[in-house]
C-alpha positions as CSV (number, residue, x, y, z in Angstrom):
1,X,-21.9,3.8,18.1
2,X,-20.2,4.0,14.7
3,X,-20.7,1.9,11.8
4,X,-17.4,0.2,12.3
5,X,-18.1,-0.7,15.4
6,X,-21.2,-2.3,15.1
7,X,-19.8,-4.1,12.5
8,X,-17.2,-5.2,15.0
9,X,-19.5,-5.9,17.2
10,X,-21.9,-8.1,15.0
11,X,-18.6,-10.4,14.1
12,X,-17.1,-10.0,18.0
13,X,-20.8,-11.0,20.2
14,X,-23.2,-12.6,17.4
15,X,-20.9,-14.8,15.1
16,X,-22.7,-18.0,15.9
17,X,-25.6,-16.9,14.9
18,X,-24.9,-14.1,11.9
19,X,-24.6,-15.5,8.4
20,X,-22.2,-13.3,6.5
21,X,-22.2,-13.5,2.9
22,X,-19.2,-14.5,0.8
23,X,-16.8,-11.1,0.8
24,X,-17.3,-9.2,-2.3
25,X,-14.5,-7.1,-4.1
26,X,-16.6,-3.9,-3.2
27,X,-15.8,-4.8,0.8
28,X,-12.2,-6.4,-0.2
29,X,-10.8,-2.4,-1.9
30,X,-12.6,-0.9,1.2
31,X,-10.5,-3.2,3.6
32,X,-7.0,-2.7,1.6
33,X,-7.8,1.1,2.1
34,X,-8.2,0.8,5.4
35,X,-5.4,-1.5,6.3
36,X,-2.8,0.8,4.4
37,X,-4.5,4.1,5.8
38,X,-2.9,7.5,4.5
39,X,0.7,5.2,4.1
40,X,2.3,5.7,0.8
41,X,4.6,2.4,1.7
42,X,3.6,-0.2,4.3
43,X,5.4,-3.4,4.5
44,X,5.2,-6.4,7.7
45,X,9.1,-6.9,7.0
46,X,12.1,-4.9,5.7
47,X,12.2,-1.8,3.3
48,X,16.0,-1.0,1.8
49,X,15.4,2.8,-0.1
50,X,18.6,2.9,-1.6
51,X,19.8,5.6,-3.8
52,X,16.3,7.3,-3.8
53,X,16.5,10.5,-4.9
54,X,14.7,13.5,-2.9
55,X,11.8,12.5,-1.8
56,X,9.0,10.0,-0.6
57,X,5.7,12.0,-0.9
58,X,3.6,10.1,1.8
59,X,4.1,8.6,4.6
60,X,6.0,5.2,5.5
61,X,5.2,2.3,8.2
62,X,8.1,-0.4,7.9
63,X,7.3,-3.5,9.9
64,X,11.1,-4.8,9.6
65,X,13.9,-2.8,9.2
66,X,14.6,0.4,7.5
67,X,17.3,1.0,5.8
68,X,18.3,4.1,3.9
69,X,21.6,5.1,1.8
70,X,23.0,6.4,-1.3
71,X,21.9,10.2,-1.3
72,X,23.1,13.0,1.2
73,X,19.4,13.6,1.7
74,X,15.7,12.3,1.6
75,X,12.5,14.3,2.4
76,X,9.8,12.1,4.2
77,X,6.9,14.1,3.4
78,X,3.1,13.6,5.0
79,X,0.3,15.1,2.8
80,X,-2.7,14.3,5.0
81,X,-4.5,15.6,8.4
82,X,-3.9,11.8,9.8
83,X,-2.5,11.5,13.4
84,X,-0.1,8.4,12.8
85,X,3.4,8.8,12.7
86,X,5.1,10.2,9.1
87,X,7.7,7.6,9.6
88,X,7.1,4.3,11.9
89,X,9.7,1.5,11.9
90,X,9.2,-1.5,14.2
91,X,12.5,-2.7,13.6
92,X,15.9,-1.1,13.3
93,X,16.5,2.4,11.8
94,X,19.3,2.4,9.5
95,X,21.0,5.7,7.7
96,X,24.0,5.9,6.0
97,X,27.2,7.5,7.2
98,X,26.9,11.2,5.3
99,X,22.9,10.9,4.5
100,X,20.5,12.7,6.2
101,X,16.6,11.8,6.7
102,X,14.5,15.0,6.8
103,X,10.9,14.6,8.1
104,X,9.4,17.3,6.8
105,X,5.9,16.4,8.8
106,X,4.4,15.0,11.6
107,X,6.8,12.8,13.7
108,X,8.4,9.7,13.3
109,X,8.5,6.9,15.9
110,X,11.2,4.2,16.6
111,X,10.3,1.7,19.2
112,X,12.8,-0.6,17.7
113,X,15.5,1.8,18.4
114,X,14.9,2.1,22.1
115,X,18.4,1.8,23.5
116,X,20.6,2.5,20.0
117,X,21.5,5.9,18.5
118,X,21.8,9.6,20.0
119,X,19.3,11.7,20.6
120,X,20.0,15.8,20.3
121,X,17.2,17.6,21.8
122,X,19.0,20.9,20.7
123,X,19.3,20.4,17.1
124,X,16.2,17.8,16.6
125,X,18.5,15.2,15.1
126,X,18.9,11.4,15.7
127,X,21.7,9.9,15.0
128,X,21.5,6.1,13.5
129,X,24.2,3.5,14.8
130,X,25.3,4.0,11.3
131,X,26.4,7.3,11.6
132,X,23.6,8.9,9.4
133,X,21.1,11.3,10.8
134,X,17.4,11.8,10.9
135,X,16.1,15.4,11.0
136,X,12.9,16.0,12.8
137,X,14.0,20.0,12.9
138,X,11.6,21.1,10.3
139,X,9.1,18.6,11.1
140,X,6.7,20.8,13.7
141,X,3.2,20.5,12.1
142,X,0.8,21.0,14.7
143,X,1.3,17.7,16.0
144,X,2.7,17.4,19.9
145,X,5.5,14.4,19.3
146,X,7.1,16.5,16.4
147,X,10.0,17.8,17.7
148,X,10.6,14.6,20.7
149,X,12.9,11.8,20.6
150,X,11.5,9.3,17.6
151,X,12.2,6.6,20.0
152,X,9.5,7.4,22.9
153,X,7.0,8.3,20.4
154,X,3.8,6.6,20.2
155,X,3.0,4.1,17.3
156,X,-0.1,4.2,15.2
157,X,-3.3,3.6,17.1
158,X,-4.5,0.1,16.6
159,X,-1.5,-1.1,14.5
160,X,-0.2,-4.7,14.6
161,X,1.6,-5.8,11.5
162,X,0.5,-9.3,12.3
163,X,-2.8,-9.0,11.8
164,X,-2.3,-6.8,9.1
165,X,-0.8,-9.6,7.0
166,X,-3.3,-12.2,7.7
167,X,-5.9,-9.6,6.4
168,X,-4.0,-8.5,3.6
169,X,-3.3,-11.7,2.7
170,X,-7.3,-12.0,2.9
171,X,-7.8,-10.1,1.3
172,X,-5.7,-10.7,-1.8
173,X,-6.5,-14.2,-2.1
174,X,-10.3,-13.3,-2.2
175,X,-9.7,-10.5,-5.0
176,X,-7.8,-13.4,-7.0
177,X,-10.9,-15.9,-6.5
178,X,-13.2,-13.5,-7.7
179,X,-14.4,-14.1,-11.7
180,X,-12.7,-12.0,-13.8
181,X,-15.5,-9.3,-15.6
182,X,-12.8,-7.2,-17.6
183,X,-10.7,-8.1,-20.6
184,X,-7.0,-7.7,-21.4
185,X,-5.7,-7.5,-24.9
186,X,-3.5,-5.6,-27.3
187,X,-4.7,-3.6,-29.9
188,X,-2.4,-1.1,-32.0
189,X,0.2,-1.1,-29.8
190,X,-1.9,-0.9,-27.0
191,X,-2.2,-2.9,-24.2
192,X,-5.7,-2.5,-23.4
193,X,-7.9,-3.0,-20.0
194,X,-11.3,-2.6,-20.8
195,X,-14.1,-3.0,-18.5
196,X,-17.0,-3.4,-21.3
197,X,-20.6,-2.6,-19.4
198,X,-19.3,-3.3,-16.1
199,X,-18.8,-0.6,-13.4
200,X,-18.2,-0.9,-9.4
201,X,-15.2,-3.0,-8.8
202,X,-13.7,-4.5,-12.4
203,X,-11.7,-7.4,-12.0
204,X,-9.3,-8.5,-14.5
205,X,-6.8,-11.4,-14.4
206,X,-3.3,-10.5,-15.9
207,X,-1.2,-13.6,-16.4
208,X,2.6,-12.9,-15.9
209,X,3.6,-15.9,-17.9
210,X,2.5,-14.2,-20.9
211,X,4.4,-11.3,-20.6
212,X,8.0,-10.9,-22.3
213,X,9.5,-7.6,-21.9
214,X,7.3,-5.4,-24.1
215,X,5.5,-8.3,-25.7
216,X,2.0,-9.9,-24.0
217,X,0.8,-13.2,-25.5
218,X,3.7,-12.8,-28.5
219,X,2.2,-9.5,-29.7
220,X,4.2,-6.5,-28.7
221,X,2.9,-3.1,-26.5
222,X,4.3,-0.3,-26.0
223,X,1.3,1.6,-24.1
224,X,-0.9,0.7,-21.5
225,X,-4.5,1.9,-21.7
226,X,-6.9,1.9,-19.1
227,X,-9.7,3.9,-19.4
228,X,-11.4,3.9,-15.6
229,X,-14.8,5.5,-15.8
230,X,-15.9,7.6,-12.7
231,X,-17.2,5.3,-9.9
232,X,-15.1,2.6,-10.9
233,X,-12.3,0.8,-9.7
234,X,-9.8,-1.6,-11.6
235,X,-8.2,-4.5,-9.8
236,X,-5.8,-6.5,-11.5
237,X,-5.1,-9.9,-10.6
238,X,-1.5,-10.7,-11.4
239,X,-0.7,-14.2,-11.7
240,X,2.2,-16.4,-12.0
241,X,4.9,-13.0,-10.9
242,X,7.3,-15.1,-9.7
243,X,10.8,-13.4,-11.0
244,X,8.9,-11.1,-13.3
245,X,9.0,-7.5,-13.9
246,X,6.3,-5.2,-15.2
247,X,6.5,-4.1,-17.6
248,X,9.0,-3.4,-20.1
249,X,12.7,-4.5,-21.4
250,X,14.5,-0.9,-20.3
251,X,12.3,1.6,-22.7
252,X,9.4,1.2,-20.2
253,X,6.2,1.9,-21.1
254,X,3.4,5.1,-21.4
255,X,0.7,4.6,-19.0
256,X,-2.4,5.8,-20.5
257,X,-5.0,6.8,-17.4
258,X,-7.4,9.7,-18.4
259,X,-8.3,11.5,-15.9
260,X,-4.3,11.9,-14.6
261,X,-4.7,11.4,-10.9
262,X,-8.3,10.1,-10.8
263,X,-7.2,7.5,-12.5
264,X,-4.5,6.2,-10.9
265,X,-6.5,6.4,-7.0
266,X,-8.8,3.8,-8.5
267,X,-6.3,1.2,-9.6
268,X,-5.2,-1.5,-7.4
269,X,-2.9,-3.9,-8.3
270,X,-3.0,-7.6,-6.6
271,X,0.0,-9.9,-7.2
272,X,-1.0,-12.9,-6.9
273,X,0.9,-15.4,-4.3
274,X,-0.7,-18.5,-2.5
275,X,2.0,-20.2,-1.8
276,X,4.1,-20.3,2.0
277,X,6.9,-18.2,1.0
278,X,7.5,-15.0,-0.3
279,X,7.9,-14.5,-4.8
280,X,10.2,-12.1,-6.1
281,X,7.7,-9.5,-8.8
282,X,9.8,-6.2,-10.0
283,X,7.7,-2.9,-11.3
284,X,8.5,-0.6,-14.5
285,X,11.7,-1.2,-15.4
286,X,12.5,2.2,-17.9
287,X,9.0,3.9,-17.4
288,X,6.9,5.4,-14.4
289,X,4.2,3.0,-12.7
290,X,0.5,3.6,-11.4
291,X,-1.6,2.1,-9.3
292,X,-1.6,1.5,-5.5
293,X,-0.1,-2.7,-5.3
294,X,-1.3,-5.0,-2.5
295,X,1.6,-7.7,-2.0
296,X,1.8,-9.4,1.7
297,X,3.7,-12.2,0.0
298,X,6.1,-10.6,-2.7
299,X,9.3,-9.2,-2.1
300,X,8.6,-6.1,-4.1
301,X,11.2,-4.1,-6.0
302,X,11.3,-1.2,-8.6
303,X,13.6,-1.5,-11.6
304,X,15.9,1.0,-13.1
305,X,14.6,4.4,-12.2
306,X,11.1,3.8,-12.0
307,X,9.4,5.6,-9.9
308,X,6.0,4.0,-8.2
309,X,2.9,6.5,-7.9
310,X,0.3,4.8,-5.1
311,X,0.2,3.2,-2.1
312,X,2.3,0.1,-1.8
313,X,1.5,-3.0,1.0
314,X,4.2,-5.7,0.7
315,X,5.9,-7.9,2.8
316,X,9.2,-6.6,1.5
317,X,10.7,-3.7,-0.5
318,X,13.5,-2.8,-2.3
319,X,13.4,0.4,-4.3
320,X,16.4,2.0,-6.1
321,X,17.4,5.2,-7.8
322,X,13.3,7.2,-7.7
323,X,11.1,9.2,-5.9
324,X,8.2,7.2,-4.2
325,X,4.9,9.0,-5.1
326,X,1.6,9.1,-3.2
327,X,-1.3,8.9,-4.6
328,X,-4.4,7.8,-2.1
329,X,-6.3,4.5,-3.2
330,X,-9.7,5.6,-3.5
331,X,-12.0,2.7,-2.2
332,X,-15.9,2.5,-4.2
333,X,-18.3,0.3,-2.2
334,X,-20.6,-1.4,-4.5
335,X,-24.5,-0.9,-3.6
336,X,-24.3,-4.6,-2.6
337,X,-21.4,-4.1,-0.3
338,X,-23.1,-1.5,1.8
339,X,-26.1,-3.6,1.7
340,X,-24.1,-6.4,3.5
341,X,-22.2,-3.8,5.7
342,X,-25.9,-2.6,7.2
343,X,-27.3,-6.3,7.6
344,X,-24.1,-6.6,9.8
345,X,-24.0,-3.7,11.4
346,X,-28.2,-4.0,12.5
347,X,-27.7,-7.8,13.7
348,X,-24.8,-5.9,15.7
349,X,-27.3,-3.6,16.9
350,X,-29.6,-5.8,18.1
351,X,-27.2,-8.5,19.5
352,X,-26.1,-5.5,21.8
353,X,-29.0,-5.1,22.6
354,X,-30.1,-9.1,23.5
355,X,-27.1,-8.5,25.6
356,X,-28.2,-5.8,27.6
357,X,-31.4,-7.0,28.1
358,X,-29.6,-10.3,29.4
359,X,-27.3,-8.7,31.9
């Protein structure tokens, strides 16, 4: 028995009788990495990828409806060994008359799409009641459901964008309760994120209402410098994003992350919403942005031509006019954590085995 499943176990038999601690931010990254899995965009409703140009680098799982348009073609592209679908939409599959959606790995599945659409067995293509086409012909990868009709393929394993939400959202409002450990200010032109002594998981509260465009609390940026030792992960709590955009007035600005991709895999991004309906938060606006971004109650957008590099969990997405990039979120478990992680997983052992010895 795994170490997931005892942990499942010790919440699912023993939870009368287990004391869990209070969730740390160590086990919160660890559960955002494992609800988006190898998924460079993930949302519980609708994602509209409208003049995107070329490609999206990872994979997608749409929850809503998918709609697509603008380009004569898209590369969906799937950079990992995992066995879930390249492309799943719950929903509705939408292309654009004169587009074309080219998996270029693994398979794509369409449950929504049951009884709509044409199927070509011949040429690998389906054909969206909108006239544009998804490709699966260059898509054979090893995997059996490559080549076969997107709308009989099998989902992910143990996917329901329900419970997703209710986790992410979790998840996101215990990252936002945590103390914040790391301080934000601007020096030199610099908007700085430093994490002082600390090291694990560094949480830093940025507060939307102090941004303006390129200024933060009146004193303008231009830069934004995080410097993310090794074994360390930055979350940013961003509050108050309710029709904001970060960052930037149409110049965008230079993200400075040593360590290039390093850097980026360990820096999550959690707006901030507690309230019953979705916010409205756009990213970059002029310049490229980094970070994965966990947002079950945002309707998430990207301005301009600003590309996002991470992996993205919304409840909605709009993204215009870039490339989505993948980068995988690279979840650090603080010493603490796994100490919890083992308490919970031994009760589970031994509640397993109370039970046996009962039966």
């Amino acid at each position: 028995m795994n170490l997931k499943t005892l942990f499942a176990v010790a919440i699912g038999c023993s939870l009368s009788v287990i004391h869990v601690p209070a969730q740390t931010a160590g086990l919160d990254v660890v559960q955002f990495s494992q609800l988006i899995r190898d998924y460079n965009l993930g949302t519980f409703g609708d994602a509209n990828l409208t003049m995107i140009q070329n490609d999206t680098e990872g994979p997608l799982a749409v929850g809503g409806n998918l709609n697509i348009g603008g380009v004569p073609l898209v590369n969906l592209q799937h950079f990992s060994a995992s066995s879930d679908p390249t492309l799943y939409v719950k929903g509705t599959l939408s292309v654009a008359s004169g587009s074309t959606a080219n998996l270029n790995d693994g398979y794509a599945s369409l449950p929504g799409m049951a009884n709509a659409g044409n199927w070509d067995g011949i040429q690998k293509r389906y054909t969206t009641p909108a006239g544009g086409i998804l490709s699966t012909a260059n898509a054979a990868g090893g995997n059996v459901n490559s080549t076969l009709d997107p709308r009989t393929n099998p989902a992910p394993v143990s996917w329901n964008f329900a419970t997703m939400k209710s986790s992410a959202v979790s998840i996101s409002n215990n990252l936002a309760g945590l103390p914040a450990n790391g301080a934000i200010a601007v020096n030199g032109q610099n908007l700085t994120f430093n994490a002082g002594t600390n090291t694990g998981v560094v949480i830093f509260n940025l507060n939307a209402n102090l941004l303006n465009g390129n200024l933060y609390n009146n004193q303008t940026f231009s830069n934004i410098s995080m410097n993310i030792p090794v074994n360390t992960e930055f979350v940013v709590n961003v509050l108050n994003a309710g029709g904001k955009t970060l960052f930037g007035t149409g110049n965008g600005v230079n993200f400075n992350l040593p360590g290039g991709a390093a850097g980026v895999s360990q820096l999550l991004w959690n707006i901030v919403n507690a309230g019953p309906s979705d916010i409205t938060t756009t990213l970059g606006n002029g310049g490229q942005f980094y970070g994965s971004v966990l947002a079950p109650m945002v309707t998430l957008a990207n301005a301009a031509t600003s590309p996002l590099n991470g992996q993205i969990l919304a409840d909605s997405v709009t993204y215009t006019n870039a490339e989505l990039h993948y980068t995988k979120f690279v979840a650090i478990p603080e010493p603490a954590d796994w100490t919890v992680v083992m308490g919970v997983a031994l009760l589970g052992m031994l509640a397993v085995r109370r039970h046996k010895r009962a039966v």
